[in-house]
N, C-alpha and C positions, 0 to 999 in steps of 0.2 A: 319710367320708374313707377313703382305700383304706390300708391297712397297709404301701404305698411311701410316701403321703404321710406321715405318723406318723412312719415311720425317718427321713425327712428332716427335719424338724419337729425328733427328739428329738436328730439329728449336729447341726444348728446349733446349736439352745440347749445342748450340750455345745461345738462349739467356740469360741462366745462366751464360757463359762465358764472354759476355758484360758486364753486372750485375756485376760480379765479378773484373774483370778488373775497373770496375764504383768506386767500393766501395775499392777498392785495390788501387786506386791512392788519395780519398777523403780521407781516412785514413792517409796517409804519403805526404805531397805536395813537404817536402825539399828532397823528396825520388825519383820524376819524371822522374829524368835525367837518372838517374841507373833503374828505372824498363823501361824506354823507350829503353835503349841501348838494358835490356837481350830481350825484344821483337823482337828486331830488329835479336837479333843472333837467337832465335826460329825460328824466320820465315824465313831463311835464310837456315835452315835445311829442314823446312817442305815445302819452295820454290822447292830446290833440288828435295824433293820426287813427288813433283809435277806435274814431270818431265813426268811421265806418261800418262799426261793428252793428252800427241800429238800420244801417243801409244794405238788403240784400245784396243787389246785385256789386255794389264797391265790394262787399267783401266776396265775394265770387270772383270777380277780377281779381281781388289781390291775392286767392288762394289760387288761381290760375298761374300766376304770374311766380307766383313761390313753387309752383310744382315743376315748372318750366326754369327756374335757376337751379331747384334741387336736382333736375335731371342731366346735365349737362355733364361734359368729360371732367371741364376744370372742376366742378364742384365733386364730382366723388374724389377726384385727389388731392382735393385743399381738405375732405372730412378724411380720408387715406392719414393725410401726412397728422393731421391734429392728434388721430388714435398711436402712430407711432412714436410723435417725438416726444418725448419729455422735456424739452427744453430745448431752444434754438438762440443761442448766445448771438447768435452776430445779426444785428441791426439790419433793414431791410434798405436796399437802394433800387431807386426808380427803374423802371424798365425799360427797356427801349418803345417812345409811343405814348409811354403813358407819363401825364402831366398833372398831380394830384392836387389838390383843391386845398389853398392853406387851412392847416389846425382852426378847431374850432369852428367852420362857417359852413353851414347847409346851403345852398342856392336851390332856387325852382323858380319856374314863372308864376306859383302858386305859392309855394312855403316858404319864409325867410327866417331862419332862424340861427342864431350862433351861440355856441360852446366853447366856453372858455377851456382853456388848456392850462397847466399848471408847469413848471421850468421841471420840474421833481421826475425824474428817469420813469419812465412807465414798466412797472413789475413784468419781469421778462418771461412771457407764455407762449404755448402757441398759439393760441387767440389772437392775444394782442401783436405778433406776427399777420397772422393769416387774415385776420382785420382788415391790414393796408393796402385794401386794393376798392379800385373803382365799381360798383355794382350800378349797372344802368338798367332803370326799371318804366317802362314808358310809360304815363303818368296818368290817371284816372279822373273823369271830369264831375267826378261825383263827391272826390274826396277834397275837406275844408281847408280851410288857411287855418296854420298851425300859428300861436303865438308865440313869439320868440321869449328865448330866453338871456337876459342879459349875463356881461362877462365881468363876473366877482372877483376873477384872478385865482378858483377852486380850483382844487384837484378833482382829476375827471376819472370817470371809469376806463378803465382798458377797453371796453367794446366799445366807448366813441372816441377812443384816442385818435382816429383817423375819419373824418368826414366823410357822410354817404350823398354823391351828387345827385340827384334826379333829377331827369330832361324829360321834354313830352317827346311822346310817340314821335313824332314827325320831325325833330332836332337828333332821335338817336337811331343807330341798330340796331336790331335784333337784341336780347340780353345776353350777358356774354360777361367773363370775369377773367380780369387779366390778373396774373400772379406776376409779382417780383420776377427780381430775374435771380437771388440769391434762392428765393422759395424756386426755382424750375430747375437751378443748380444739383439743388437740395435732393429732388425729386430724380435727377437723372442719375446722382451718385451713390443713393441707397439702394439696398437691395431690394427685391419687391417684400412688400409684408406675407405674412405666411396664411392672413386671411383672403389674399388676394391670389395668393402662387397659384399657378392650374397644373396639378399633379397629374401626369400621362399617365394613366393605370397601363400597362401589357395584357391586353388580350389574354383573357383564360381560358374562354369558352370556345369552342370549334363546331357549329354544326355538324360538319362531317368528316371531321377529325384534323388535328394539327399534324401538317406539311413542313418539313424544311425548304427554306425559303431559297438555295440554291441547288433542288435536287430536281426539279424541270430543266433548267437547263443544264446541267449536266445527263440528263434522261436524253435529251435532246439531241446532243452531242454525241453520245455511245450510240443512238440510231443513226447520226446520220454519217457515223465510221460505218457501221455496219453494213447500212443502204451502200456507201461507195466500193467495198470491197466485195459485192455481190460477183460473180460470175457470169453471169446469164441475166441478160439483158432486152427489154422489148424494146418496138420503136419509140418510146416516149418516157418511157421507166425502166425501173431495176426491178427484176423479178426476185423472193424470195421465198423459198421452201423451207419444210417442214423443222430441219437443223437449226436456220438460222433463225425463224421465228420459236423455237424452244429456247435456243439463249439469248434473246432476247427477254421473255417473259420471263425466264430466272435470275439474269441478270440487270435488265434494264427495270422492270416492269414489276417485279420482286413477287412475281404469285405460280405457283409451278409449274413445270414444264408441260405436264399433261394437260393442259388447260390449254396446251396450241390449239388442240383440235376445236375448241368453241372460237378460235379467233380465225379461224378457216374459213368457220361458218359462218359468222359475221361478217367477214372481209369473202364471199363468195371467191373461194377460189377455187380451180379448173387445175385441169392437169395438158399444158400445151404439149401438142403434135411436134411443133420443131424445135422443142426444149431438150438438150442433151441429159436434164434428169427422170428421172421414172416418178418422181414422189410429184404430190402438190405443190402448186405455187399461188402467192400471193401478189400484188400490186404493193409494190411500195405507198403508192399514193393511197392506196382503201388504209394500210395498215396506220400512214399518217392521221387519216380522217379517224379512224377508230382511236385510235390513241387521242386525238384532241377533243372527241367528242363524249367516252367514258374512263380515260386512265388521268387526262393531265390534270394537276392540281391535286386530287384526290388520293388518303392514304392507302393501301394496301387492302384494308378489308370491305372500304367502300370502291374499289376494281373490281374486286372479286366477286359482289353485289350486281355490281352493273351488266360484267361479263354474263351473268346465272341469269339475270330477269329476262322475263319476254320481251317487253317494252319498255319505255325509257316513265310510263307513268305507274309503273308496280312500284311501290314501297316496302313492301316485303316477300322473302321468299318461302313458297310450300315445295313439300317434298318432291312435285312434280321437275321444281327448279335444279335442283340437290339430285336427283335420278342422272344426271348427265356425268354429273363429278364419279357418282361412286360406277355408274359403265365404266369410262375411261381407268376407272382402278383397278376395274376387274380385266380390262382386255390389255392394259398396259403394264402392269404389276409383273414383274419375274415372278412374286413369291404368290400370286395366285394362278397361274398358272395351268393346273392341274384339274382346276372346276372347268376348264371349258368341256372338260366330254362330260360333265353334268351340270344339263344349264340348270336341273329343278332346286338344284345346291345355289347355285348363283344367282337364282332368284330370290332364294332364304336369307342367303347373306346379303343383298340389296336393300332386303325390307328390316331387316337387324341393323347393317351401319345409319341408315333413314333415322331407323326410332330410336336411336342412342344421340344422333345428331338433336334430332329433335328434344329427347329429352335433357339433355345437358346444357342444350344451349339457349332452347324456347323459354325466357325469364317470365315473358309478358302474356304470351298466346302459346299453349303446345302446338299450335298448327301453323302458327305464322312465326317466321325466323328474320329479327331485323338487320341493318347491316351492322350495328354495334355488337351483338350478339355473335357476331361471325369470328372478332378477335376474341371477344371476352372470353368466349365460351370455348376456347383454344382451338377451335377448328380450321381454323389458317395455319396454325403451330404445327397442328397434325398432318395437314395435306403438305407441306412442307419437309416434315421428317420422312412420313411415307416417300416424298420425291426422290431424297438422297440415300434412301436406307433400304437394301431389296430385302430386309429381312420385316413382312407385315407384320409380324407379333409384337414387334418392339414398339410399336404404338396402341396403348392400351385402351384408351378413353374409344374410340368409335371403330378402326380398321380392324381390329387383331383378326384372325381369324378361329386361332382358341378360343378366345370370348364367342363367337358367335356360334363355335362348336359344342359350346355349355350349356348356351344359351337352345339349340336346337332342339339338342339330346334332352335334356329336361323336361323338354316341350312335350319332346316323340314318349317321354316314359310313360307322362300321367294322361298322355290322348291316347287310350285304350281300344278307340275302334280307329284312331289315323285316320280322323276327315279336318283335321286341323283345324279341329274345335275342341273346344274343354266346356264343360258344365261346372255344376257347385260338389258334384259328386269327384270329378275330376281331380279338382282344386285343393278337397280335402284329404288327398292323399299325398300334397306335394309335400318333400320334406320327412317323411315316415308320419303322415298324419298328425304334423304339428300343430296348424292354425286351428283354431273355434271353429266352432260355424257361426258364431255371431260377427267374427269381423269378413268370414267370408259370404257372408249376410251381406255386408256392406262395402266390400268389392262388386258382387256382382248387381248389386244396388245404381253404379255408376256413381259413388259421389268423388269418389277420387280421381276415377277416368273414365268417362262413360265408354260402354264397353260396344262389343261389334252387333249384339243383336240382344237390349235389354228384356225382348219380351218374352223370347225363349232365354235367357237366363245361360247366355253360350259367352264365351268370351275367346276371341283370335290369337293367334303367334303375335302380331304385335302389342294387342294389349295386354299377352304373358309377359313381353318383353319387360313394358313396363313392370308389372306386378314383380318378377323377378328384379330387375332392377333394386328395386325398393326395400324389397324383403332382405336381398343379400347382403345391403350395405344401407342403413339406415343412419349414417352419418350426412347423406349427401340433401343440398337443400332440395332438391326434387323430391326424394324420399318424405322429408320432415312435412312438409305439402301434405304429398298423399295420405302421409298414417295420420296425422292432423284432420285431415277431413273423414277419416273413417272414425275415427274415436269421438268428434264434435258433432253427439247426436243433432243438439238442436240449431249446429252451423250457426253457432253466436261468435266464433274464433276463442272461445274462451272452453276447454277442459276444467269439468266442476267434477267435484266427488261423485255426483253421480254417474256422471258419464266412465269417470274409472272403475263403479264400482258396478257397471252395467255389463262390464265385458269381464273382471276378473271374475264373480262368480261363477261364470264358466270354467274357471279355470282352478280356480277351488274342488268343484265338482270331477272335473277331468285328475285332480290329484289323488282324492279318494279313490275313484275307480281304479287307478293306476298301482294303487297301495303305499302313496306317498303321503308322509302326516303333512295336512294342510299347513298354509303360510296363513292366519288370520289375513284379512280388510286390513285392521288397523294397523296390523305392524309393517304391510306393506306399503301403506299409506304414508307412515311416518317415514321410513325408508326414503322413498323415492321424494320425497319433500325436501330430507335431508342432504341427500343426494343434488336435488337440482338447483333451491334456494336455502342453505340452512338459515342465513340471517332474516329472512322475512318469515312472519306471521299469519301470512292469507295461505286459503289453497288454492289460489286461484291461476292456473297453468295455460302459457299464451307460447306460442310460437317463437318469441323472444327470449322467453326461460328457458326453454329447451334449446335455444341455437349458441345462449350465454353458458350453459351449463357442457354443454355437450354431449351428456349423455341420453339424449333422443334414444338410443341404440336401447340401453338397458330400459329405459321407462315404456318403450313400446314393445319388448320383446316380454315384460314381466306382464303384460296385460292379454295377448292374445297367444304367444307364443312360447308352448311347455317346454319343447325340447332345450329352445336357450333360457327357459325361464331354470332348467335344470343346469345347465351349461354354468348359469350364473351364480347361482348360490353355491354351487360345487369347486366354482372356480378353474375352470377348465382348463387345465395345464397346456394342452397341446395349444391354443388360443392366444392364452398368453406368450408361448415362444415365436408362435408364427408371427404376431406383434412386434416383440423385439429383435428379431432376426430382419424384418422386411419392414423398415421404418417408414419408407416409400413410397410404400404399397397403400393403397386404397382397400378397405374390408373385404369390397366385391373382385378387387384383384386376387385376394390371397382366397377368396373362394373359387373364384375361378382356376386358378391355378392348382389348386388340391385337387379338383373335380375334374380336368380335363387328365391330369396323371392316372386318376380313377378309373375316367374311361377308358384311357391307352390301354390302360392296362387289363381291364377287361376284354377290350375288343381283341390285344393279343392274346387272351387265353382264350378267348373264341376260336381263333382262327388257329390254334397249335393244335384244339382239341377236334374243330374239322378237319386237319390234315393226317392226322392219327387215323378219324374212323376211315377217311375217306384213301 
């Protein structure tokens, strides 16, 4: 027990004492003069012992000796029971063992001192309870003869209603305090106090995600049906092919079926000569090892994680990981099908699903993908619905193959010489020449994504991906990122009047030449304030304002972006419908989908006007 607990310990059982003494003379007042005399002889005794107090090392012993009864089991639960009872009615009876020392008389080989006692009921506390027991304290050869005090026939205090014996060292045990047997009664038939309960909190946290606790062994079980109704058989195992380790992994293992083919690879499997199948097989026993070495215990998207790494010491995944998932999509897919007589298409759409994976679900690092990241970021959800659904469009976030046809064609429009590269001349025709050139200043700047080659001022298919991303749908937090960092000239996280007022003059200017009458600074200013915060009085625009507000979309399109800055003040009817017809829908869905009908529809009138001439 620490020497805070001890002071605490020894201020309660002193202001219980007051307390007691309070109520001990409120009770009897014609009784004053006689409990004030037996005080006077108490303290007259414990004056005496006092005496130690000009003697270092006595009183070193006796705080030794008091830290050492303070710490003890019985003594936290004789201070336990004092804080809880208010009153303990029934009279103490001897314990078994213990033989208490008549009223009134000290003994010692050293102190002889006696207290009188008075016939008068002693005021019923838990002190004067908790009091009556034996404290054996072994006895110090430093400390005086106390002088007695004689027996007046007084009323005595409640804290010496019961005699404290002291023996020397060598007549006693160890220190130790025996309780009543009515106080251990007492002790065994209450409930614990509520400062003492030990509340079991449940587990919230999960390092690597919370498990149901009987879903191993039932894992277990469905494998080891499955291992016995195998077919085909080695000398020492059950062999397992390609069928049964797919329902397996969608139903024991819950991550999709096209994923057998990385458990092939891990479990090295061969394709046996006097195997009556044609396909791959497996070892039951590798398939064991693998499953206890990276599936058991572990939720769904930390399997999925383990299956993707190289080694067992990567902590996170890059796209190199992630290139195996989206193969298997393309050679196992019904609904892609039709790219294999063009792999240069199926390399396009490889580095498209990569940079949308990446973009959506990279929180921390765009390059590195953690495993928390793998559900959050719904990419389990997806690989999953792609499993059971041969229709690929129906998964919009990363698969579709419309998204990444939109996504191409866009590319192919504004790359004028087709070396799949774009420049700043490129960039500013995307769109019917919407953007500045001030934010596309700061695109090809790299501060939002440093680009493929900043020195010649080129930017890639993937870093269009992003760019497109962004621009189409500036609802999404990735977007709010990027234009955040393009419009925060001085990268302090904070958008200031100037920095709004750095990129709208462009756009001011771009209105005249267009022959549109300007929107003043100011009334645009007040606008988009009102807009994002009207109850506050700063102009001071954080990442948080615009994520609380929602309208990131309209505040970043009125600063760089004519077309919808015209879209917006005009109100754009077709906009507004597509909104409430496709509630759904994501912005960049409902442009993708407008634009891939676009093309359809151009490339059939291409192709009706070829058949004609030709």
């Amino acid at each position: 027990m620490s020497s805070s607990s001890v002071n605490g310990v020894s201020s309660m059982i002193g202001r219980l004492d007051l307390d007691l003494r309070d109520s001990g003379s409120a009770e009897d007042c014609s009784s004053g003069s006689e409990e004030e005399s037996g005080l006077q002889s108490f303290e007259k005794v414990v004056g005496d012992l006092q005496l130690c107090d000009v003697l270092p090392k006595a009183k070193m012993k006796l705080s030794e000796l008091y830290c050492t009864w303070a710490s003890a089991e019985d003594t936290r639960k004789l201070v336990e029971v004092v804080v809880e009872n208010d009153d303990i009615k029934k009279e103490p009876s001897s314990s078994p063992g213990f033989h208490p020392v008549p009223r009134g008389q000290i003994r010692s080989p050293t102190i002889e001192a006696t207290v009188s006692s008075t016939s008068r009921p002693i005021p019923k506390s838990p002190v004067a309870k908790l009091i009556r027991s034996t404290v054996v304290f072994p006895s110090s050869p430093t400390i005086g003869v106390a002088q007695t005090a004689p027996n007046r026939g007084k009323k005595v205090s409640p804290l010496v209603a019961e005699p404290l014996v002291l023996k020397t060292l060598s007549d006693s045990p160890p220190p130790f305090i025996l309780l009543d047997s009515d106080l251990e009664q007492t002790l065994a038939e209450r409930s614990p106090s509520p400062f003492r309960r030990k509340t079991q909190l449940p587990q919230f946290y999960f390092a690597n995600g919370k498990v149901a606790g009987d879903s191993e062994a039932a894992e277990r079980r469905a494998m080891k049906a499955a291992f016995d109704g195998c077919e085909y058989r080695s000398e020492s195992e059950a062999l397992i092919g390609e069928d049964e380790v797919r329902t397996l992994m969608n139903e024991v293992v819950g991550l999709p079926s096209f994923l057998a083919e990385v458990v092939f690879e891990g479990c090295h499997a061969w394709r046996p000569t006097d195997s009556p199948r044609e396909s791959l097989v497996i070892d039951t026993k590798a398939f064991r090892k693998l499953y206890d070495d990276s599936l058991a215990g572990f939720p769904t998207h930390r399997r999925l994680f383990h299956l993707l790494r190289f080694n067992k010491y990567e902590t996170f995944l890059r796209r190199e990981h992630l290139q195996r998932v989206v193969d298997l999509v393309l050679v196992q897919h019904t609904g892609l099908n039709f790219l294999e007589s063009t792999p240069q298409f199926q390399v396009r759409y490889l580095e498209t699903v990569l940079e949308r994976i990446f973009y959506k679900c990279a929180k921390r690092n765009p390059n590195r993908l953690y495993p928390k990241e793998l559900e959050q970021g719904g990419l389990l959800a997806a690989m999953r619905k792609i499993d059971t659904d041969e229709d690929i469009n129906s998964e919009r976030d990363f698969f579709s193959y419309e998204h990444f046809y939109v996504l191409f064609c866009r590319f192919w429009e504004i790359d004028t010489d087709h070396d799949m590269h774009i420049d700043s001349e490129d960039l500013l025709s995307y769109g019917g020449h919407a953007l500045s050139c001030r934010i596309v200043e700061r695109i090809f700047a790299g501060v939002a994504r440093p680009v493929a080659d900043p020195s010649n001022s080129v930017m890639s298919y993937t870093d269009f991906v992003w760019f497109c991303l962004s621009e189409e749908d500036k609802t999404s937090e990735r977007a709010l990122e990027y234009w955040f960092q393009c419009i925060d000239l001085d990268g302090d996280g904070i958008i200031t009047l100037f920095d709004m007022e750095y990129f709208y003059e462009e756009q001011i200017h771009r209105m005249e030449c267009l022959g549109h009458e300007p929107i003043t600074f100011v009334n645009v200013v007040n606008q988009l304030l009102d807009m994002l915060e009207p109850w506050s009085s700063t102009v001071i625009i954080t990442k948080d304002v615009l994520r609380r507000s929602k309208q990131q979309s309209a505040f970043f399109n009125v600063l760089f972006n004519i077309n919808k800055l015209f879209a917006l003040e005009g109100k754009d009817l077709r906009t507004i419908r597509q909104v409430r017809e496709t509630p759904d829908l994501t912005d960049w869905d409902r442009f993708a989908l407008f634009e891939y009908h676009r093309l359809s529809a151009e490339e059939e009138e291409t192709e009706t006007v070829e058949s004609i001439v030709f």
